[in-house]
C-alpha positions in Angstrom: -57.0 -28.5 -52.9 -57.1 -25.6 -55.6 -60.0 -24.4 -57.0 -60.1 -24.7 -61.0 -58.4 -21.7 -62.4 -61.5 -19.7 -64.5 -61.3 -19.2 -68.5 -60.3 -16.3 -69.3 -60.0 -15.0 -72.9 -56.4 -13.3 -72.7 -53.6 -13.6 -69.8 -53.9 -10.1 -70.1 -57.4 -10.1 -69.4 -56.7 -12.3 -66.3 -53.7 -9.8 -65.5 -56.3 -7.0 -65.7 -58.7 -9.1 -62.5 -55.8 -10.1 -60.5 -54.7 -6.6 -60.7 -57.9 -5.3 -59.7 -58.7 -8.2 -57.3 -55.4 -6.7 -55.2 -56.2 -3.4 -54.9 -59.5 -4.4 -53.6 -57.6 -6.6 -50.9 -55.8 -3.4 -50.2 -58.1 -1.2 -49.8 -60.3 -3.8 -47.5 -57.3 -4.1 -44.8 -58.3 -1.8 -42.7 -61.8 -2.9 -42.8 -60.8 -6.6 -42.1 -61.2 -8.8 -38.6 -58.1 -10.5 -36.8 -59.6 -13.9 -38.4 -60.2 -12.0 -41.9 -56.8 -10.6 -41.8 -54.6 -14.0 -40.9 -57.1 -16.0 -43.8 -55.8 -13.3 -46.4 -52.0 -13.6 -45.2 -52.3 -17.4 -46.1 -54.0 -16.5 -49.3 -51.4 -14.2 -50.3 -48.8 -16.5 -49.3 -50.2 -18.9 -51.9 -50.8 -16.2 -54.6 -47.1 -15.3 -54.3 -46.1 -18.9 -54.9 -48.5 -19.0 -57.9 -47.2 -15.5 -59.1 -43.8 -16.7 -58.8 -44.4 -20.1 -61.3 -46.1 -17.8 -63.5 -43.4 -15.2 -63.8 -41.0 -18.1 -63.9 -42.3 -19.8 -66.7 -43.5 -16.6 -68.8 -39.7 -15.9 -68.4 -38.2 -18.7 -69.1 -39.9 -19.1 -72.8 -39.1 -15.4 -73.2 -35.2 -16.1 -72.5 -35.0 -19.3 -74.6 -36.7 -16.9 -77.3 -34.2 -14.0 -76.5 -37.1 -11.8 -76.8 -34.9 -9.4 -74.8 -33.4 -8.9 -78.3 -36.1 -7.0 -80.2 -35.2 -4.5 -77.3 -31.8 -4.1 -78.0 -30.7 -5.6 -74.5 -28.5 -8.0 -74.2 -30.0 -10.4 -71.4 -33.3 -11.2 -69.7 -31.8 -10.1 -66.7 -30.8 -6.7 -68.5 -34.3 -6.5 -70.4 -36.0 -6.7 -67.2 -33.8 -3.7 -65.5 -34.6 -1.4 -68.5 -37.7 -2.4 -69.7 -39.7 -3.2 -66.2 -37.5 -0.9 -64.2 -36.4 -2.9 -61.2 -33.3 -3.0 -59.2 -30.4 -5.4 -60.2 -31.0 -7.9 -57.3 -34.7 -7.8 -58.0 -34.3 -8.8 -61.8 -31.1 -11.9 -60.9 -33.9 -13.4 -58.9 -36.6 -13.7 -61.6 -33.9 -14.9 -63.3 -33.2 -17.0 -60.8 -36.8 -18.6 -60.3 -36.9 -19.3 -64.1 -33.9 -21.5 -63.9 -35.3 -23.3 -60.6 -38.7 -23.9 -62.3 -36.7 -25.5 -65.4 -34.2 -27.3 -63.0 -36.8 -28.6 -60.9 -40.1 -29.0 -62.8 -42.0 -30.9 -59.9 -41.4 -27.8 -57.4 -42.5 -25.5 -60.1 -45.7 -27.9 -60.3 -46.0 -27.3 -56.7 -45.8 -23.8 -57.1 -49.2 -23.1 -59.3 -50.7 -25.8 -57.2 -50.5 -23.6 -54.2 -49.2 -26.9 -52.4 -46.0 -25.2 -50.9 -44.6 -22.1 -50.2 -42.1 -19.7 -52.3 -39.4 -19.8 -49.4 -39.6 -23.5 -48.8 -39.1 -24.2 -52.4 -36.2 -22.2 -52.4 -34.6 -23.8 -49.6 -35.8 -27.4 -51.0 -34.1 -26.3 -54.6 -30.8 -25.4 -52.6 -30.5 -28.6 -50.6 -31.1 -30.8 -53.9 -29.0 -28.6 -55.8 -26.0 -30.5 -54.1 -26.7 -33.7 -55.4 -25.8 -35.6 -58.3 -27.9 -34.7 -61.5 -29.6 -37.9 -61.4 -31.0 -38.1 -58.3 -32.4 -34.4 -57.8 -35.7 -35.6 -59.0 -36.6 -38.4 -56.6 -34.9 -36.3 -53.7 -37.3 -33.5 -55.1 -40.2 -35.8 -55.1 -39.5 -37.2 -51.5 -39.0 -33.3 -50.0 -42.1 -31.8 -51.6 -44.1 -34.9 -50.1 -42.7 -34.6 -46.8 -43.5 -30.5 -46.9 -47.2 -31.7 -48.0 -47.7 -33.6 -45.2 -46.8 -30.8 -42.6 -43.1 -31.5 -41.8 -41.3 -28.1 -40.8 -37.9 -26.8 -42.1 -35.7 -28.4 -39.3 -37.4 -31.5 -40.5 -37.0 -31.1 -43.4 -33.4 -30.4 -42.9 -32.7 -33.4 -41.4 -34.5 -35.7 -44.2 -32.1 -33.5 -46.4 -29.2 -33.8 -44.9 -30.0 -37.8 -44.6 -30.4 -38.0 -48.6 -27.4 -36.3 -49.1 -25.5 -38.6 -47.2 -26.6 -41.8 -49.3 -26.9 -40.2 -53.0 -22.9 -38.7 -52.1 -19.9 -40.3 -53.8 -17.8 -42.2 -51.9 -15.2 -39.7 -53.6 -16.7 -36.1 -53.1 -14.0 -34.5 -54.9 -11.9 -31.4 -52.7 -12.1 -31.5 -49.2 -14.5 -28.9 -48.0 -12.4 -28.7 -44.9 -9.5 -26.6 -47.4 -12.5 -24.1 -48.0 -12.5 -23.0 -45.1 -12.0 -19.0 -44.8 -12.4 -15.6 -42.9 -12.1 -12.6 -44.0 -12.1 -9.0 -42.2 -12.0 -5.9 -44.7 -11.6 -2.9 -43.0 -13.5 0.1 -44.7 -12.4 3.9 -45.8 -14.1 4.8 -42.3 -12.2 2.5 -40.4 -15.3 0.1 -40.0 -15.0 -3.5 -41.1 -16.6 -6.0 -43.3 -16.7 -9.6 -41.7 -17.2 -12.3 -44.4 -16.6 -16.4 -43.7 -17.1 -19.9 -44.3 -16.9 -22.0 -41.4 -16.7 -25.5 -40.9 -19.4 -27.3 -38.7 -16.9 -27.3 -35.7 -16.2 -23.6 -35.8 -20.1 -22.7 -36.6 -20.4 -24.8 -33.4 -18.4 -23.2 -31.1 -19.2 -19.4 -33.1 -22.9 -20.0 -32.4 -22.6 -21.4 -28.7 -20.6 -18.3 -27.6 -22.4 -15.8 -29.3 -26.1 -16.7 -28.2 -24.5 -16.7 -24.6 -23.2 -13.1 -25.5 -26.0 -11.4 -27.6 -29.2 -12.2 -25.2 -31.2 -9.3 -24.9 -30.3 -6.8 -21.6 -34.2 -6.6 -20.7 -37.4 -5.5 -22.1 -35.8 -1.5 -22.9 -33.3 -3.5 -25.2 -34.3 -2.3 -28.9 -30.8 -4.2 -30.0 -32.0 -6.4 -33.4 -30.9 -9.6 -33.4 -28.0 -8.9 -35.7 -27.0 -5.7 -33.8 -27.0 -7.8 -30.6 -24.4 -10.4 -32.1 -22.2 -7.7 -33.6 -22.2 -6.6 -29.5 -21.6 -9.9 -28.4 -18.1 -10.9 -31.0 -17.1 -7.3 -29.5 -17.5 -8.6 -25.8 -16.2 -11.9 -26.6 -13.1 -10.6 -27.8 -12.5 -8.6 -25.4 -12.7 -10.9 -22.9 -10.2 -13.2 -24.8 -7.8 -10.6 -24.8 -8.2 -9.8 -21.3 -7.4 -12.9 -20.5 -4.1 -13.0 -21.1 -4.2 -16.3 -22.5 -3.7 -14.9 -26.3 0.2 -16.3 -27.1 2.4 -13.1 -26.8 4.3 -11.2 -30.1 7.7 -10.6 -29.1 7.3 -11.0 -25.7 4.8 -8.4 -24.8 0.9 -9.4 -24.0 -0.9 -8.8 -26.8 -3.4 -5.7 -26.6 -5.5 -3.6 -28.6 -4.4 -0.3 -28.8 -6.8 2.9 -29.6 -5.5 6.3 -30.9 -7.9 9.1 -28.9 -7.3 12.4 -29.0 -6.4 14.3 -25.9 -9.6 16.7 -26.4 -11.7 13.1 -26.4 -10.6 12.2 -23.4 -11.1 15.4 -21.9 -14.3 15.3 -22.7 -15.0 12.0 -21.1 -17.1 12.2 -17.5 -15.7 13.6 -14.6 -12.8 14.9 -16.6 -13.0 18.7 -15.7 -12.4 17.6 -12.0 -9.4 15.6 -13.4 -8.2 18.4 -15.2 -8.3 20.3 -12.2 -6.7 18.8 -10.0 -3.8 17.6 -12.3 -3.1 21.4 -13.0 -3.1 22.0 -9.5 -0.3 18.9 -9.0 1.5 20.4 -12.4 1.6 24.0 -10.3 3.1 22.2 -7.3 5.8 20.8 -9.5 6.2 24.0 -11.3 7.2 26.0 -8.1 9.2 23.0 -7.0 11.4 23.5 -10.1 11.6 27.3 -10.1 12.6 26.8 -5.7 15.0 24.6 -7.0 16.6 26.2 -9.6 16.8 29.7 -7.2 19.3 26.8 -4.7 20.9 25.0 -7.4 20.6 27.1 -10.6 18.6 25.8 -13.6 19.0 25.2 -17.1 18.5 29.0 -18.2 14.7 28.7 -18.9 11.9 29.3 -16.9 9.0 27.1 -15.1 6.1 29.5 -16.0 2.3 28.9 -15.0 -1.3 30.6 -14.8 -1.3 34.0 -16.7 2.2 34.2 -17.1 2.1 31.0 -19.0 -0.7 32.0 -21.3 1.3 35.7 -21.8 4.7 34.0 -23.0 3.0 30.9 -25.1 1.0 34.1 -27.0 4.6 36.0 -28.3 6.6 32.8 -28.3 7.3 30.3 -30.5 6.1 27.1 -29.2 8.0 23.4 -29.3 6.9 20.4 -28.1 8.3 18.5 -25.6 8.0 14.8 -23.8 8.9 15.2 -20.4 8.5 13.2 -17.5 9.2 12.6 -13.8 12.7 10.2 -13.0 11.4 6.6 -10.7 14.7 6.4 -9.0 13.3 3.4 -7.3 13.0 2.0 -11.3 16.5 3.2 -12.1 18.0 0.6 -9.5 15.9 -1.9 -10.3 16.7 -1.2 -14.1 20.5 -1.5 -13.5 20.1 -4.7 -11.6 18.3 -6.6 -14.5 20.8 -4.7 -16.8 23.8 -6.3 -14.6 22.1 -9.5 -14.7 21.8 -9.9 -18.8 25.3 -8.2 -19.3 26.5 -11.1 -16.9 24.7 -13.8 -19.3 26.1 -11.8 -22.2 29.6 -12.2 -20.7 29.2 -16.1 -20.6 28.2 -16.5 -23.6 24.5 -17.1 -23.4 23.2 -15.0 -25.8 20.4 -15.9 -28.5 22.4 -17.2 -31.3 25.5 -18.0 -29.6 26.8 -21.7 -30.3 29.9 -23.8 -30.6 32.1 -21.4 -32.6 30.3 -18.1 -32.2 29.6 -15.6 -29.6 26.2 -13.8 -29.0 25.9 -11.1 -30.4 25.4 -8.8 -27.4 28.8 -10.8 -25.7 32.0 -9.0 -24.6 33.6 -10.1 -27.0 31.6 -8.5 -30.2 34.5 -6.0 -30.9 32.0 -3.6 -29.1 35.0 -2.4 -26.3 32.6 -3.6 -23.5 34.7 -6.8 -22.8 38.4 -8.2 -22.4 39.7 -9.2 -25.7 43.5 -10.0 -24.1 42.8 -13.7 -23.2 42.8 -12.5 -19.5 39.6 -14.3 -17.8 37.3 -12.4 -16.0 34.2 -12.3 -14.8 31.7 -9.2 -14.8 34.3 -7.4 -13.3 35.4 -9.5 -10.7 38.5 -11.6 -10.2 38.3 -15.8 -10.8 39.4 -16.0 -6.8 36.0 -14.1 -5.7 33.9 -17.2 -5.9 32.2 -15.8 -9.1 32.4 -17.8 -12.3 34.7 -17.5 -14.8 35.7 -17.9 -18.7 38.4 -17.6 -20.7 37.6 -15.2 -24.0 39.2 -17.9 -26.0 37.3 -20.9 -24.8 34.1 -22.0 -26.7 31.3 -21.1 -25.7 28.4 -23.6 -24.9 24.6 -23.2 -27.0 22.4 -21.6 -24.6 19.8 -24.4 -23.0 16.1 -23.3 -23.3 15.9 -22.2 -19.6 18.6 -19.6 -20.2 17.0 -18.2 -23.9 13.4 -17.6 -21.3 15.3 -16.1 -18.5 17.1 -14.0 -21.4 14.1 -12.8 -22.7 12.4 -12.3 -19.6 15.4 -10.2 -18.6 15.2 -8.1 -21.2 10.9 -7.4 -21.3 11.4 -6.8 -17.4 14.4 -3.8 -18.5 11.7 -2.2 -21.6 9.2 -2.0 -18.2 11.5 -0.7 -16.0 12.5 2.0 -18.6 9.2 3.0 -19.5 8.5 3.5 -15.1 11.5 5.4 -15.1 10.3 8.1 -17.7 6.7 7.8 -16.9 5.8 9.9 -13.3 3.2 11.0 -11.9 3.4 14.7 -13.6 2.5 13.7 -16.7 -1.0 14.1 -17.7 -1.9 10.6 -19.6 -0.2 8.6 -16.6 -2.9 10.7 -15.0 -5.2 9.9 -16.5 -4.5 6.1 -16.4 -4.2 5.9 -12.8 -7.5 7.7 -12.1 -9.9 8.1 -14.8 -9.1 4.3 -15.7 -9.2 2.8 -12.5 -6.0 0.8 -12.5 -2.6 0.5 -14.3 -2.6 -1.3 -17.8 -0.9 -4.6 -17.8 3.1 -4.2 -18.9 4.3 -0.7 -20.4 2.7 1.3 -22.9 5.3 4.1 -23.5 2.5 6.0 -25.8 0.5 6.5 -22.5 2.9 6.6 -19.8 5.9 8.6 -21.4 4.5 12.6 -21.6 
């Protein structure tokens, strides 16, 4: 129960002690037991709910009175920027409070009562906020009783959420499912900004999955909690994308591609011993070269390396250059898939081919890579050779979906193989790939592999 508030002549004059009663509790912290110390953090606890009906209802005469006015300002809010000199978010919620207070006298009541605390009447004011106009006062009434008697926020929650459900309209207006939204802003830095309103379902399955993924490492983990889920959505997508079961664009596995510089990765561990050995391989491939082109002749330049490298690069005029090592093992295996969709092609089984049409990639595209004489062939090969055949003027039949896979297939496998062809072991970044990495990226990345 509260004590009886003492007479005083002025508010000011009762400003003046509870100014002075403060600094006395600060300056008596340090002098204070365990027990004396947790008795003043309740205390405070209810002076701030107090202080916050006060300010509340001091504020809310002085906006119905636009006192702010005689200031020249144009809003309480504004007035209490200028004239009290505190920050925007600080002055909205006094602002704030006043409306609460006015909206929701009994919590107010509470308030200067010291019956409950400034955070739970907050929370309390947002729940009943959501119901009908007519039936925030009993729901008020019902929450500040249950908070009286002891009952805890999830409680409280849950006698909420039950209220709601039998003051809400059978018609609740839109459907709160169509509000759903995420949003990911990425900043000047390249950072991003994550904002959202999930459904229950999603918050479900968000919530599950991150508490697996943000538990702390041990007891040298200074992660905050927040830090600890931004590290755990950073894990759990990259696991879902090294799953492979992310659906594919265009064919290729979707991936998440970084732009490093070539001094960053040098810089990585272990990379002068890299570094050194790959110049040793590049030297071995250099005098390969210059012993071939001594047999065979060359292509006028010359395969320079070492100090004679560094001499010439000094005077000269430098161009760069993508080179790589030839896979003749991918080269065959590149013509055999090539054969393979140029034999498709032929029969008319291209994407987009159909009863009066041919695909687009077909012999018969005006392209000079097929018969256009009415002769029948068949990639190459004579109708009596047991391969199959048709006649440039027959029509062609739609392609089934087994043939538009195997066509696509066919032609991801050919991108592959060309990217193996170009991409040998020379080259620095395949280098680097196969040893500082540990193992081959999944399908081709020319930007890595080609140079």
């Amino acid at each position: 129960m509260a004590q009886q508030v003492p007479a005083f002549a002025s508010s000011a004059e009762a400003l003046a002690v509870a100014r002075s009663a403060m600094r006395f509790v600060y300056e008596d912290a340090g002098r204070m037991s365990i027990d004396g110390q947790a008795e003043t953090l309740r205390q405070l606890e209810q002076l701030c709910a107090v202080q916050t009906a006060a300010r509340a209802a001091v504020l809310s005469g002085f906006t119905a009175g636009q006192g702010y006015l005689g200031d020249a300002d144009y809003s309480a809010r504004a007035w209490l920027m200028h004239r009290t000199r505190i920050s925007t978010g600080a002055a909205a919620g006094h602002v704030g409070w006043s409306r609460r207070v006015a909206g929701h006298p009994q919590l107010g009541a509470a308030l200067a009562a010291e019956l409950i605390s400034e955070s739970y009447a907050r929370t309390i004011t947002r729940w009943t906020d959501k119901l009908p106009e007519d039936c925030r006062p009993a729901a008020d009434a019902i929450l500040l009783a249950a908070a009286k008697s002891g009952m805890d926020l999830r409680d409280l929650a849950e006698l909420a959420a039950e209220i709601h459900a039998r003051s809400a309209p059978e018609d609740e207006g839109p459907d709160r499912f169509e509000e759903r939204c995420v949003q990911v802003e990425t900043t000047f830095g390249g950072a991003g900004v994550l904002r959202g309103d999930l459904t229950p379902e999603c918050t479900a399955v968000v919530t599950t999955v991150m508490d697996a993924l943000s538990a702390p490492a041990g007891p040298e983990d200074t992660r905050t909690l927040a830090q600890r889920y931004h590290d755990g959505l950073q894990d759990a997508m990259e696991r879902l994308v090294a799953s492979g079961m992310l659906p594919e664009r265009a064919g290729v596995p979707v991936r998440v591609w970084g732009h490093i510089f070539l001094p960053d990765l040098m810089n990585l561990d272990g990379a002068t011993e890299l570094m050194r050995q790959w110049v040793t391989d590049a030297r071995a491939a250099w005098a390969a070269h210059r012993a071939a082109a001594s047999e065979g002749g060359g292509d006028g330049g010359v395969w320079l390396s070492g100090d004679a490298a560094a001499g010439m690069a000094c005077d000269g005029a430098v161009a760069p250059v993508v080179s790589g090592s030839v896979n003749p093992g991918a080269f065959g295996r590149m013509v055999t898939l090539a054969a393979e969709l140029a034999h498709l092609g032929y029969l008319g089984h291209t994407p987009g081919s159909g009863p009066g049409q041919r695909g687009g990639r077909g012999p018969d595209d005006g392209n000079g890579c097929g018969p256009d004489d009415g002769t029948t062939s068949a990639l190459g090969s004579d109708p009596g050779d047991g391969a199959p055949a048709v006649t440039s003027g027959a029509t062609p039949q739609a392609p089934g979906p087994e043939v538009l896979l195997r066509w696509q297939a066919l032609e991801q496998a050919i991108v592959e193989q060309a990217v193996t062809l170009l991409s040998g072991p020379e080259g620095l970044i395949s280098f680097v790939r196969r040893t500082m990495l540990g193992s081959q990226l999944g399908g081709p990345s020319i930007p890595l592999d080609v140079g």
